[in-house]
C-alpha positions as CSV (number, residue, x, y, z in Angstrom):
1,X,-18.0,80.9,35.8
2,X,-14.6,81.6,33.7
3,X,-15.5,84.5,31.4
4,X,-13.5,83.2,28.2
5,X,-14.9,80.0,28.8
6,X,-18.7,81.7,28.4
7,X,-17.4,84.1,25.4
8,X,-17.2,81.5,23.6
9,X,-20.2,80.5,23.1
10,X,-21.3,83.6,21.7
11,X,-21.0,84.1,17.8
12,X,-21.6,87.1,15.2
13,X,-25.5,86.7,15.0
14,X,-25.7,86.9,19.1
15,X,-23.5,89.9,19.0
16,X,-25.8,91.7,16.3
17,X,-29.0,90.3,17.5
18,X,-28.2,92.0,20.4
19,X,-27.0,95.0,19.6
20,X,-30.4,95.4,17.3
21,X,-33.1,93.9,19.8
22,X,-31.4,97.4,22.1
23,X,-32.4,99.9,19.2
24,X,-35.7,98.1,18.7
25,X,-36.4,98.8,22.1
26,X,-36.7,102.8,21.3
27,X,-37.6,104.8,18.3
28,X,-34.5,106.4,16.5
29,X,-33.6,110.2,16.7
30,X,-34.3,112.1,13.6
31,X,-30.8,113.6,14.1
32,X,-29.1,110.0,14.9
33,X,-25.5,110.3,13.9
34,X,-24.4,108.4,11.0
35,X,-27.6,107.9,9.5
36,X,-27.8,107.3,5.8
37,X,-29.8,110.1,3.4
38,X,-33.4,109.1,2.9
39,X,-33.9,107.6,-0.3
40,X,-36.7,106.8,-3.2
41,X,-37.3,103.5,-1.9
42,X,-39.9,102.0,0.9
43,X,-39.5,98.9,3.2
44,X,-42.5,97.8,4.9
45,X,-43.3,95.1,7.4
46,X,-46.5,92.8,8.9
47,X,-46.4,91.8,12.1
48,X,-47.8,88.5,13.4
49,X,-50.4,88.1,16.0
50,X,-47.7,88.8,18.6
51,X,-47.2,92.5,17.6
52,X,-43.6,93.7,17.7
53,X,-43.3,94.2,21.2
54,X,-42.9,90.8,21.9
55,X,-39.7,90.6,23.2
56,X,-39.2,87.8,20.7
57,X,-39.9,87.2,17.0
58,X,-41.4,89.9,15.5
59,X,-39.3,92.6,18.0
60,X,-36.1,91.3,16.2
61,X,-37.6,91.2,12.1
62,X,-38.6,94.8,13.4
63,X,-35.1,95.6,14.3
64,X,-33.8,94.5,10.5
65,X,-36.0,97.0,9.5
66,X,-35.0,99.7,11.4
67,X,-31.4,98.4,10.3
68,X,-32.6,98.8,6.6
69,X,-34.2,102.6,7.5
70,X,-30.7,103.7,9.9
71,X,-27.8,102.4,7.3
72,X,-30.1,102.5,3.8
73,X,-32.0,105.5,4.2
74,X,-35.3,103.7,3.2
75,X,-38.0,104.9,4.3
76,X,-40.8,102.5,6.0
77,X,-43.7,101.6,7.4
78,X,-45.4,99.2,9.9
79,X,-48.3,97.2,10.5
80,X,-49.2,95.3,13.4
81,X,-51.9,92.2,13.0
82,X,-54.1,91.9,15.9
83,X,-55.4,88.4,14.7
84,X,-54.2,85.8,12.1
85,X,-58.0,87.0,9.9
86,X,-56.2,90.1,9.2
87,X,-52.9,88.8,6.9
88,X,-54.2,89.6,3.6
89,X,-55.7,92.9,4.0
90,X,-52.7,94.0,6.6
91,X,-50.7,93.1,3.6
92,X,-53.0,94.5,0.9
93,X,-52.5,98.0,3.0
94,X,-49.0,98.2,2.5
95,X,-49.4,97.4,-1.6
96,X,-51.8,100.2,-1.9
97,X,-49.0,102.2,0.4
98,X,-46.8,102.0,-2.9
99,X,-44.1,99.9,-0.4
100,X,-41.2,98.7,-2.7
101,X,-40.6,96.0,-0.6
102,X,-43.0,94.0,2.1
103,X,-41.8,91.6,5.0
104,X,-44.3,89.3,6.5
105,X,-43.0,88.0,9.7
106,X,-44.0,84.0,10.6
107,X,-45.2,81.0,9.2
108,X,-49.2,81.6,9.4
109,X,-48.5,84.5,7.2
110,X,-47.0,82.1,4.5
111,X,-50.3,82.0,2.0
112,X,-51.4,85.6,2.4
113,X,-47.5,86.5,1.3
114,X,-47.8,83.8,-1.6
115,X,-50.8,85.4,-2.8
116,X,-49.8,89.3,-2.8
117,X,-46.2,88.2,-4.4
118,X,-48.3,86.5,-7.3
119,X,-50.6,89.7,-7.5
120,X,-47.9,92.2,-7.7
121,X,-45.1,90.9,-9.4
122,X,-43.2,95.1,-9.4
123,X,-43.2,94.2,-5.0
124,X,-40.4,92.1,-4.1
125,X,-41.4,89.9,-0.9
126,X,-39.4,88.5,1.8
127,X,-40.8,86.0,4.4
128,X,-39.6,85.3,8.3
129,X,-39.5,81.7,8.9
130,X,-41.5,80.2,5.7
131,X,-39.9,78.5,2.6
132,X,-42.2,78.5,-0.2
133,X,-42.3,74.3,-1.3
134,X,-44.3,72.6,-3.0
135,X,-46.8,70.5,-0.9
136,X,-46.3,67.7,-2.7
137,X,-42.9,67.1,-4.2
138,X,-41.4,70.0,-1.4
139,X,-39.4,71.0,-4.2
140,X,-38.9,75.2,-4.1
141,X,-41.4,77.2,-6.2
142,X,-41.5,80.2,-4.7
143,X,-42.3,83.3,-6.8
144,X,-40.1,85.2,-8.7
145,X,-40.0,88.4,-6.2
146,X,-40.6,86.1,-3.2
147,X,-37.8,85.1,-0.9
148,X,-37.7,82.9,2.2
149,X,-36.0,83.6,5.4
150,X,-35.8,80.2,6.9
151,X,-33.4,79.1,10.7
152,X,-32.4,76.0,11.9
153,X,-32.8,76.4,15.2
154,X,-32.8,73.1,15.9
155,X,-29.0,73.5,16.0
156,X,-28.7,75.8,18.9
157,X,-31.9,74.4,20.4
158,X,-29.8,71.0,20.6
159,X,-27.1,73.1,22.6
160,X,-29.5,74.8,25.0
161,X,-31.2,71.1,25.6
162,X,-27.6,70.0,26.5
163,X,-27.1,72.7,28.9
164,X,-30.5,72.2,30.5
165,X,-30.2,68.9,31.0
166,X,-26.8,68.9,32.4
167,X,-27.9,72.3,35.0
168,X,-31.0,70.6,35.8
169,X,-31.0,69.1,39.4
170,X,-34.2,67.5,39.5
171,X,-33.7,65.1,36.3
172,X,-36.1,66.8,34.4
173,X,-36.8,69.7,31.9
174,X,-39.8,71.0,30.5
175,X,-40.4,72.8,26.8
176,X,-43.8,73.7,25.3
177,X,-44.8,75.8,22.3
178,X,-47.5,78.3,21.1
179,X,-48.7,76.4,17.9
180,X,-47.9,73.0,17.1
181,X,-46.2,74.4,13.4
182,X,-42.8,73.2,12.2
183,X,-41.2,76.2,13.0
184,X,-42.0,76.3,16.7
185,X,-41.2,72.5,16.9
186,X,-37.7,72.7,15.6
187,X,-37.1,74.6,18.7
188,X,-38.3,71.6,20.8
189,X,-37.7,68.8,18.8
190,X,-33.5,70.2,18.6
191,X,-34.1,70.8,22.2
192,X,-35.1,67.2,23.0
193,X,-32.2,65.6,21.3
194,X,-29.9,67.7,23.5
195,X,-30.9,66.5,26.5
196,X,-31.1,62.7,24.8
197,X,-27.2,63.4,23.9
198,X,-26.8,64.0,27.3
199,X,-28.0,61.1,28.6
200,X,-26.1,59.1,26.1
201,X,-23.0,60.8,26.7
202,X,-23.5,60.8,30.6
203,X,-25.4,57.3,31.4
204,X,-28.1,60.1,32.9
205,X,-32.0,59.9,32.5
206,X,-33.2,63.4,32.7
207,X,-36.4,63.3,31.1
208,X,-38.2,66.0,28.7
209,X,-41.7,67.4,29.8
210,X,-44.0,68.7,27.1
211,X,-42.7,67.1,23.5
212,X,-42.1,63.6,22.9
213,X,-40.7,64.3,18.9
214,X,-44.6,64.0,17.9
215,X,-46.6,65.6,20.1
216,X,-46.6,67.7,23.6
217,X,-47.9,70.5,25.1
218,X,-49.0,74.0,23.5
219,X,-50.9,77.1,24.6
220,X,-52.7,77.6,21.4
221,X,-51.4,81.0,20.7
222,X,-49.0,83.5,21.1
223,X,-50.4,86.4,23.4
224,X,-51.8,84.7,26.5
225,X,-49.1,85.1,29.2
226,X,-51.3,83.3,31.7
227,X,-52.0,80.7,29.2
228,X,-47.8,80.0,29.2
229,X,-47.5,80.3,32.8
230,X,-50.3,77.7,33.7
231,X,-48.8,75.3,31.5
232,X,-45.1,76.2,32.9
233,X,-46.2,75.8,36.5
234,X,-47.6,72.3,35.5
235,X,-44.1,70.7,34.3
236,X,-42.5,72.5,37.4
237,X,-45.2,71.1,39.3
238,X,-44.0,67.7,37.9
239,X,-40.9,68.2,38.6
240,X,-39.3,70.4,35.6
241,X,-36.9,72.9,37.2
242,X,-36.0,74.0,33.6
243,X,-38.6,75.8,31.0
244,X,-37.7,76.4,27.5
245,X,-40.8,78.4,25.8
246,X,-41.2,78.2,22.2
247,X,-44.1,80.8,22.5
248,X,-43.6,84.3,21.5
249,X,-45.1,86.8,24.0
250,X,-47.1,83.9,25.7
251,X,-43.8,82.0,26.9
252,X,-43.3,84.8,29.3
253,X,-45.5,83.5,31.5
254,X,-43.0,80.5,31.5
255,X,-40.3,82.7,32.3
256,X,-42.6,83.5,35.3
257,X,-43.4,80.7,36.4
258,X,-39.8,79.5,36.7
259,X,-39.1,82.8,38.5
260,X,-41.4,82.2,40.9
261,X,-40.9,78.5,41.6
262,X,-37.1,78.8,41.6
263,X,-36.7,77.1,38.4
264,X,-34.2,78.5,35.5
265,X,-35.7,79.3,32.1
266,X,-34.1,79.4,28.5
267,X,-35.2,82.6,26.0
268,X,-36.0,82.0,22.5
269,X,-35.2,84.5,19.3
270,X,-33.8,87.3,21.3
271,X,-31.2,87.7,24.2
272,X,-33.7,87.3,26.9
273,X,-31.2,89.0,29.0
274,X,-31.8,92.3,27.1
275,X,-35.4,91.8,25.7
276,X,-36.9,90.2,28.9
277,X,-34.2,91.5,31.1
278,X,-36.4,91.1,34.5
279,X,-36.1,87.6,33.9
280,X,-32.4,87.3,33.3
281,X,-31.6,86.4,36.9
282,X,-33.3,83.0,35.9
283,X,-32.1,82.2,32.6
284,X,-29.4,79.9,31.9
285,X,-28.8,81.0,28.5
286,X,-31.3,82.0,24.9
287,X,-31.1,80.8,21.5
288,X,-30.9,83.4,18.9
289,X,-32.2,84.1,15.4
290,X,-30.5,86.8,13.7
291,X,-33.8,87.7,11.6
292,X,-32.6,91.3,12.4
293,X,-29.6,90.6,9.8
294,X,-31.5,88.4,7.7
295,X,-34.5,91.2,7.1
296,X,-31.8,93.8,6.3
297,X,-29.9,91.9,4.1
298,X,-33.0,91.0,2.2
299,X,-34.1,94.9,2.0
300,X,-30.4,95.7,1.0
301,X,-30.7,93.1,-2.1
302,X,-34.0,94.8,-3.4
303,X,-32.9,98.3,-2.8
304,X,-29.9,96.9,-5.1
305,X,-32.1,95.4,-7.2
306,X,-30.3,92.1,-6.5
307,X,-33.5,90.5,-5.3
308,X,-33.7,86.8,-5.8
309,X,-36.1,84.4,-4.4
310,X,-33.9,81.9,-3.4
311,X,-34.0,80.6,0.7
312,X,-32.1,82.1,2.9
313,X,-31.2,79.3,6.0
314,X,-29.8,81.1,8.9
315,X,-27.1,77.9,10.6
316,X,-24.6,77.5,13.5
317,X,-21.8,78.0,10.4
318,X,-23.3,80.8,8.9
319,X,-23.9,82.9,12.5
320,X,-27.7,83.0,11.4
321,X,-28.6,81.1,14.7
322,X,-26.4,80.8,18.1
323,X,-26.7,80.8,21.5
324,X,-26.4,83.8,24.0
325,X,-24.2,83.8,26.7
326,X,-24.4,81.3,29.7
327,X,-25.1,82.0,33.3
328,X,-23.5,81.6,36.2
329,X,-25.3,79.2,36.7
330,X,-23.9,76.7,34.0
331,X,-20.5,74.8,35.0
332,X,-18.0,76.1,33.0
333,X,-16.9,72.8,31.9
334,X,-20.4,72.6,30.7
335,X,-19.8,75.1,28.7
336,X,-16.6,73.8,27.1
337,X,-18.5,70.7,26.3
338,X,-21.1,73.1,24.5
339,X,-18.6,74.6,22.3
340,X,-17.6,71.1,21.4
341,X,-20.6,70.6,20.4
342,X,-21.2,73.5,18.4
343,X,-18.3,72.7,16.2
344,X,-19.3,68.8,16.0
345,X,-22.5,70.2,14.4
346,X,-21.1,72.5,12.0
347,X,-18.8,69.7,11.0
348,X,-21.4,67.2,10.4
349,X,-20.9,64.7,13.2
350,X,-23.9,65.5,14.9
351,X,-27.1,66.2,12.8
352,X,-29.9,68.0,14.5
353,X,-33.7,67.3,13.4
């Protein structure tokens, strides 16, 4: 494959999520060169269930923190939630801490973070992947030192559809999520109207496995790699021969499944190539989620005291989502067509979800 042609596809938030998903992956040097002078100030995160070794979600919010700690000189602190009954006191530990500023990481955590913002109005609060709406109207009323770090990754989930469909040999693909939640389904649901754009643009009928727009297949969490690789090796077994897993630590075992079946995968969040690097050989490209840049930004606006609780949305046009490099084993016209496409997006011509 033509090496400009693949460069191309990659913007600024692949190039930073990358370089921060590597310094995740080890703990910094007290005598790390360039490091800012501590200061009076503390940033603190909560994990979801998935802990921050995921590979994934909470691995790359992690990494905005360590960002934060590195070029800020904050000093921080950590929590990891073994199960989704342990939100509120995780983040009720990190109040009592005296943190300055707290980031929750997911959706499930959305309430619990609500809550705490609304009980200590001195803590600012920032939020991976939750907007705080009304239920009713969906107008924004988030609190005052609340902010919401929101991605469209349907956009480069539409992309990643494209290239699956139009690598995929056996005329159909397979997706499946951890938790049937908005913010795992705009993965799948941008993912599914690639491939449909494919068909309409190619007179092809490669069909999706495991998400029909409404409903489709799930593990039920975001741990259980065994979980994600039954249900992987069940769409290969009906004929998938790609897997895109919306499913934290749990879609793993999808990456598995397709590396042992001789099926191609597609990462989510993070380059898989460098978070899930014994899988790369099999993936045909990742979409990314600068959360990384997103976290350190919002750390950086509170240690400025510029904290404001308007939504942050992460876009194709804004380098807050992308896609990571293709393989060799996407055509390279394919991957002209994909830039295409990435700029038809941004323009408005094609409109994702």
């Amino acid at each position: 494959m033509q090496e400009s042609t693949v460069k191309k596809i990659v913007g600024t938030a692949a190039v930073a999520a990358l370089t921060l998903t590597l310094a995740a992956c080890g703990e910094r040097s007290e005598e790390s060169p360039g490091a800012a002078e501590e200061i009076d100030f503390k940033a603190c995160m909560v994990s979801d269930s998935g802990g921050f070794d995921d590979k994934s979600f909470n691995q790359t919010s992690r990494a905005g923190l360590s960002k934060a700690e590195d070029e800020l000189g904050v000093q921080t602190a950590t929590i990891e939630s073994a199960s989704d009954a342990e939100y509120e006191d995780n983040i009720q530990s990190l109040v009592d801490e005296g943190c300055d500023q707290i980031t929750t990481v997911g959706f499930l955590l959305g309430d619990a973070t609500r809550a705490a913002a609304e009980a200590n109005p001195d803590t600012d609060f920032a939020i991976v992947d939750f907007a705080f709406t009304d239920p009713e109207t969906f107008e924004p009323n988030a609190p005052d030192n609340a902010k919401g770090l929101t991605f469209d990754t349907g956009q480069p989930s539409f992309l990643a559809g494209y290239v699956a469909a139009a690598t995929s040999e056996s005329g159909k693909v397979g997706t499946f999520g951890g938790l049937n939640i908005p913010t795992v389904t705009i993965f799948m649901t941008g993912f599914l109207q690639g491939v449909e754009y494919y068909n309409e643009e190619t007179g092809e009928d490669v069909q999706v496995i495991g998400w029909n727009g409404k409903s489709g297949s799930f593990t039920e969490d975001f741990e259980d790699q065994a979980k994600g690789q039954q249900v992987a090796e069940q769409m290969i077994q009906q004929g998938a021969d790609v897997i895109f897993p919306v499913a934290g630590p749990a879609g793993l075992g999808g990456l598995k499944a397709a590396q042992d079946n001789d099926a191609f995968g597609i990462w989510v969040d993070t380059d898989g190539c460098v978070s899930a690097s014994e899988y790369c050989d099999v993936l045909l490209t990742s979409v990314l989620k600068a959360m990384d840049v997103a976290v350190a930004s919002a750390i950086e606006d509170s240690v400025n005291d510029e904290f404001t609780n308007e939504v942050y949305q992460g876009t194709l046009e804004n380098d807050g989502v992308g896609l990571a490099d293709l393989g060799d084993q996407v055509p390279a016209e394919v991957a002209d067509k994909v830039e295409e496409l990435r700029q038809m997006i941004i323009d408005g011509e094609i409109t994702v979800g």
